[in-house]
N, C-alpha and C positions, 0 to 999 in steps of 0.2 A: 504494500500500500504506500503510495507519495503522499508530496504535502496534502493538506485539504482545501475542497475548490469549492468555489459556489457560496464566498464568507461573507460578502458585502450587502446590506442593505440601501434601501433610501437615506439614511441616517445613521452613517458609521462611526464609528470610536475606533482610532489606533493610539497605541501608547508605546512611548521609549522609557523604561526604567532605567537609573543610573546608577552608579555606584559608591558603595558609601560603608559598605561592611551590612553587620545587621540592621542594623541605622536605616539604612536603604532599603534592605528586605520589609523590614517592619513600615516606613513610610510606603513603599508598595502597596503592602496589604491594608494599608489605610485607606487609599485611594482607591482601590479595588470597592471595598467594601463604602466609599462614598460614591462610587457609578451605584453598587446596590442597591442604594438609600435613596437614588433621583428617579423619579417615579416616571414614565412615559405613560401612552395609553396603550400601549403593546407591551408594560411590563415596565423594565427600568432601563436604566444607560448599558446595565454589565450584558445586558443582551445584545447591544448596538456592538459591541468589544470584537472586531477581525483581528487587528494585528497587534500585535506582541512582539516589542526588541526590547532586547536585558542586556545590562552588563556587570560584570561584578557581582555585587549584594544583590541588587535586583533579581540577577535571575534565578536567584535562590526559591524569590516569592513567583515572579513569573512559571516557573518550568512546574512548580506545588499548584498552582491554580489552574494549569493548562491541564496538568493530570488528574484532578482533580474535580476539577471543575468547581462554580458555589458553594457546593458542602463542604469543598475545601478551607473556605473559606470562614467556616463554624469553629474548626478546630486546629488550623494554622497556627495558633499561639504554641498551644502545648506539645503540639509533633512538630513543630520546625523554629520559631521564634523563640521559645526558651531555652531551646537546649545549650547547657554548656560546652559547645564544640571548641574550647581551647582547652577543656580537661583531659584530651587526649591528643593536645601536641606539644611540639617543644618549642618553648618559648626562651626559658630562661637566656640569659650573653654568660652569666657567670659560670655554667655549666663549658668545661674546658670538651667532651664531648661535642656541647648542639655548635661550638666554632669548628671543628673538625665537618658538620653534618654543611652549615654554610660552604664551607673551602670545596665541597663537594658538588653542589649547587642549591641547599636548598634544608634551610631548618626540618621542614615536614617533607614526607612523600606520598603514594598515593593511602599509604593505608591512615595515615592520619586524619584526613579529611573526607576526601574521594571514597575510601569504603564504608565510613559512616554514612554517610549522604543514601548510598549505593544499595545500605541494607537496612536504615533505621528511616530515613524519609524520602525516596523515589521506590522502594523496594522492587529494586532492580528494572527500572523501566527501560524501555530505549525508544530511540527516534519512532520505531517503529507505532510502538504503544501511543506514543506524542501523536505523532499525526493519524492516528483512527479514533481519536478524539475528536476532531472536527475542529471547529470553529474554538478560541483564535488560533491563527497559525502561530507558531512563538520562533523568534530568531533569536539564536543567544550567541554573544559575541566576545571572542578572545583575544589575544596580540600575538601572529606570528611575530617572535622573538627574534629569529634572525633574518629577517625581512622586516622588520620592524614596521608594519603594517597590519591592520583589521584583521582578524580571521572571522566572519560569522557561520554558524554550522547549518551549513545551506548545502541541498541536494549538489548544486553546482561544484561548491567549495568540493565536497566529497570525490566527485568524477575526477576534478583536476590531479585527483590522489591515486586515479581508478579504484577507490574503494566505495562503498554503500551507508551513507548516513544512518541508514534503518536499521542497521545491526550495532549502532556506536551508543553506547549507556547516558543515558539523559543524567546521572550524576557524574559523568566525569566531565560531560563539557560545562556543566557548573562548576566544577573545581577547577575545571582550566579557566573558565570567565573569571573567576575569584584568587587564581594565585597572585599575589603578591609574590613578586620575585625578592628572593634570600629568605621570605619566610617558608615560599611554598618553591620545591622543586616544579621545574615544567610539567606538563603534560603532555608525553610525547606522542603524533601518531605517526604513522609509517606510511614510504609511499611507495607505487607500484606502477613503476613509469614501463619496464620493459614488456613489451606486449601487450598494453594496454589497448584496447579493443574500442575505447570509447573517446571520442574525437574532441581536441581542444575547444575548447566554449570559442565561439565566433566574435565574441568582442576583444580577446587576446589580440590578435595581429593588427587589427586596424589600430588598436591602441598602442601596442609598440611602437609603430610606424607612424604614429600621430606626435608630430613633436609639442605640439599643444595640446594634446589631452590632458583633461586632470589628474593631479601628480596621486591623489588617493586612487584613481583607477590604473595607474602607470604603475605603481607600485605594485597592487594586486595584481595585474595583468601579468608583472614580471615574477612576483611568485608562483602565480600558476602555471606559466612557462616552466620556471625553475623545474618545480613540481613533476612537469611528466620528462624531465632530463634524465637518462642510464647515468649521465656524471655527477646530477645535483646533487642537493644536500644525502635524499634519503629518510631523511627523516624531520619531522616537523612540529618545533617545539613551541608550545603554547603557554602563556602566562595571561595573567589580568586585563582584560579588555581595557581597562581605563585607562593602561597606558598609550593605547591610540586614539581613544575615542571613551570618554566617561559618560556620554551621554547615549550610546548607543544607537547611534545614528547611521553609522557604519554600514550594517546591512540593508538600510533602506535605500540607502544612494549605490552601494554595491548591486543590489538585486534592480535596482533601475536604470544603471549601467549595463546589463550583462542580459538586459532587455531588449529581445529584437521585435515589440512591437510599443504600442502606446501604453496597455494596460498594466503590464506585470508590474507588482506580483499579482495583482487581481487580473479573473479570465474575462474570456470576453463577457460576458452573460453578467460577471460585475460593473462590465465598466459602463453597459446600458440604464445599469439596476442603480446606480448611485447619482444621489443630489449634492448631499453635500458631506463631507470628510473632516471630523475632528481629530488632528493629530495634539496627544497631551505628551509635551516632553519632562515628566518628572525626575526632578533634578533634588537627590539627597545632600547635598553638599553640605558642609556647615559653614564657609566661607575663611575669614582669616581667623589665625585664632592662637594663641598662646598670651603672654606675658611681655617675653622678652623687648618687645615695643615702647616696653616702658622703662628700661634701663638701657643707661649710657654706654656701656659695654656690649648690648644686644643680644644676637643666639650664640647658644655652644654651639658648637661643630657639629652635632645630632639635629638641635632645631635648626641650622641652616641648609642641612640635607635633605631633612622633612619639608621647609618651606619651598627651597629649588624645585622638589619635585611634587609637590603638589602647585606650584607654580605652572611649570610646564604644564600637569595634566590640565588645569582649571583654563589657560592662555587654550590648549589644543579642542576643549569640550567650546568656549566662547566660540572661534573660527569655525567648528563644525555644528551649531545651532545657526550662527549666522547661513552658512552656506547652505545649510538644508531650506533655512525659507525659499529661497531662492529655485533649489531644486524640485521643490512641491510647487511652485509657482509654473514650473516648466511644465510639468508635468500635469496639472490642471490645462495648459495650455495644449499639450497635445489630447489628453483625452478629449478637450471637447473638439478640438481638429477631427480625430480617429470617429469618433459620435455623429457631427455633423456629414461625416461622406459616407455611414453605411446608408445602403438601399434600403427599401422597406422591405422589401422580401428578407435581407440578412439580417434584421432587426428582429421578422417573424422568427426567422429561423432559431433564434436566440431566447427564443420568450413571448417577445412583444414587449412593450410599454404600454401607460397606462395613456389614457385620452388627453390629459393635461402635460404630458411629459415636452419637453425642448431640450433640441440635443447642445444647448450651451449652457444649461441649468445648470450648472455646477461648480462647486464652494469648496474650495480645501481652505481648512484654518487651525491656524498652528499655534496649541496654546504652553507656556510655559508654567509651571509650577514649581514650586517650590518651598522653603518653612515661610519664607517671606508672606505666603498666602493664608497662613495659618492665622489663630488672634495673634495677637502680638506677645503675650505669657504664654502662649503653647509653642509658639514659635521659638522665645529665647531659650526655651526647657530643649527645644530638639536640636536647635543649634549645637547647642553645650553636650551632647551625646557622642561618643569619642567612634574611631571607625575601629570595631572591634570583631570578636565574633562570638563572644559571648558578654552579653548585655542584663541588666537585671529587669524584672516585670514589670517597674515601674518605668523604665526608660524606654522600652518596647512599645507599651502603651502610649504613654505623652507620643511617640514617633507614628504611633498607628494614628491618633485622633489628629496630630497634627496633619496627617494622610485625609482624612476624612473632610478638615476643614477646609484645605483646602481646595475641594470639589465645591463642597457647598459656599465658598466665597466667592467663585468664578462667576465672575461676568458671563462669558465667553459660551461657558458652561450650561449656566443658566438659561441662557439663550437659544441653544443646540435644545436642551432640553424640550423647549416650548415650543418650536420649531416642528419638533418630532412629535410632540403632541396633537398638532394643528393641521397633520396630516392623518 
């Protein structure tokens, strides 16, 4: 079984979760459970819900509600949100072992995180399981390491490896979305260039050969080259999405790259069937944040490493929010192009439309979230929420409600909902 087809309504929901540790997961399941809360006349928002991108923490909560579905949603807290998943890693520096486990590449390996995940909350799911779930589709996204580029775990990504996403474990590409690199060893997969039977993706060459293509597709396009080489790497090592992209945006410009028509990821049959398209880009972040600000002397050598790089990631998630407007802008712009030249016969063919329909009726709107949306006392409580992976109940919570409020404060939101009512 492949992805699932046939996701889009008149009035869609897609969401980017970011990353942020549990912090992020729990703000997720906030938001989730505040689509629940927004009532339509076909039900609520979490029904409107096709697309799913995670990165990091997020797609801790994404990949538990994809498999899950709603009910998931009931008891998220106590099978994925509380658990203490650092009680079975190594954390300590002062341990002359866990610098030996670094020098190697990596505090934890897979049995620390990855097999928890594996047998205590996905209980042993894979792509496969994922996608005969249906609707949303979920794209969870990694950093090839030595490509220093997006990995999202997408049928395509998989081919360029000749291998089959449906057999790869839905908790391991959360532990590869979520390594931190020197705490967490990579996640490695293997590729199988010689004799591979299945044809390079067609946006590879043009794009090589494009000296102007964009450098996030030039990049992938040169990894997935890499990929089917008898000389390349061989093997391909995954860590932390957030270090290419915290916002997880990654795959939705990827998979609309690697797009040879107007629709994808939606088929045709969606691209007639939609009005208008809420993309919510939830952003856990907690913004700046320490002490050191305040003295004359500034950070030790730790908080200057910590701020560098979470500089970098927060500078590379700003340019990929920005650039995504732009690319849904594009993108609105060819669906109604592709809309307005089908014939009426290949419209029939498709469905049909409804009597009131126009094929330039259509709205993509791109809303940000964030603690900032929250009140202003739930908000400085989640800020002050450190990016860890084990959290206490009452920090999970402030992070979940802060999740919640900020649904119910959107404008945007609000809007969409009434909308979908009024139909």
């Amino acid at each position: 079984m492949g992805r699932p087809q046939d996701l889009v309504q008149e009035f869609t929901v897609a969401i980017a979760f970011s990353g942020g540790g549990l912090r992020a997961s729990a703000f997720a399941a906030g938001v989730l459970e505040g689509l629940a809360e927004t009532k339509t006349n076909r039900g609520d928002l979490l029904d409107s819900l096709a697309f799913l991108s995670s990165v990091s923490g997020g797609s801790l909560t994404a990949a538990y509600y994809v498999l899950n579905g709603r009910d998931g949603l009931t008891h998220i807290r106590e099978r994925v949100l509380y658990r203490d998943y650092e009680s079975s890693m190594n954390l300590s520096l002062a341990s002359p072992a866990n610098w030996v486990r670094m020098l190697r590449g990596g505090l934890n390996d897979h049995s620390n995180f990855a097999e928890v995940l594996d047998k205590d909350v996905f209980k042993h799911a894979t792509f496969a399981d994922l996608y005969a779930k249906g609707r949303p589709d979920l794209w969870i996204n990694a950093t090839d390491l030595y490509h220093r580029t997006s990995f999202p775990f997408l049928p395509g990504l998989f081919s360029a490896l000749c291998s089959d996403i449906r057999n790869f474990s839905v908790a391991d590409a959360v532990a590869a979305s979520m390594a931190v690199p020197v705490v967490f060893k990579p996640t490695v997969l293997r590729t199988y260039p010689t004799g591979c039977p299945l044809p390079e993706a067609s946006f590879v060459a043009p794009t090589l050969s494009n000296p102007s293509a964009p450098r996030l597709m030039r990049s992938v396009a040169e990894a997935m080259r890499n990929y089917r080489d008898p000389e390349g790497p061989g093997f391909v090592m995954l860590v932390d999405g957030g270090l290419t992209d915290n916002f997880g945006l990654s795959s939705i410009l990827i998979s609309r790259a690697m797009a040879d028509n107007a629709h994808s990821p939606m088929t045709a049959k969606d691209a007639i069937r939609l009005r208008k398209l809420l993309f919510l880009v939830v952003d856990a972040g907690r913004g700046p944040s320490g002490s050191w600000n305040r003295r004359l002397d500034g950070p030790d050598g730790v908080d200057s490493a910590m701020a560098a790089t979470d500089a970098a990631i927060d500078a590379a998630a700003r340019l990929a929010a920005d650039s995504f407007q732009a690319v849904m802008l594009r993108w609105r712009d060819l669906l109604i192009q592709h809309r307005c030249g089908l014939s009426k016969l290949a419209i029939d063919d498709l469905g049909g439309v409804p009597l009131d329909w126009r094929c330039d009726d259509v709205e993509f709107v791109v809303e940000l979230l964030s603690f900032q949306n929250a009140e202003p006392v739930t908000a400085a409580r989640a800020r002050a929420i450190e990016t860890r992976l084990t959290l206490t109940s009452q920090e999970i919570e402030v992070a979940i409600q802060a999740g919640q409020q900020a649904i119910h404060r959107s404008i945007a939101i609000r809007a969409f909902a009434e909308q979908a009512k009024a139909r």
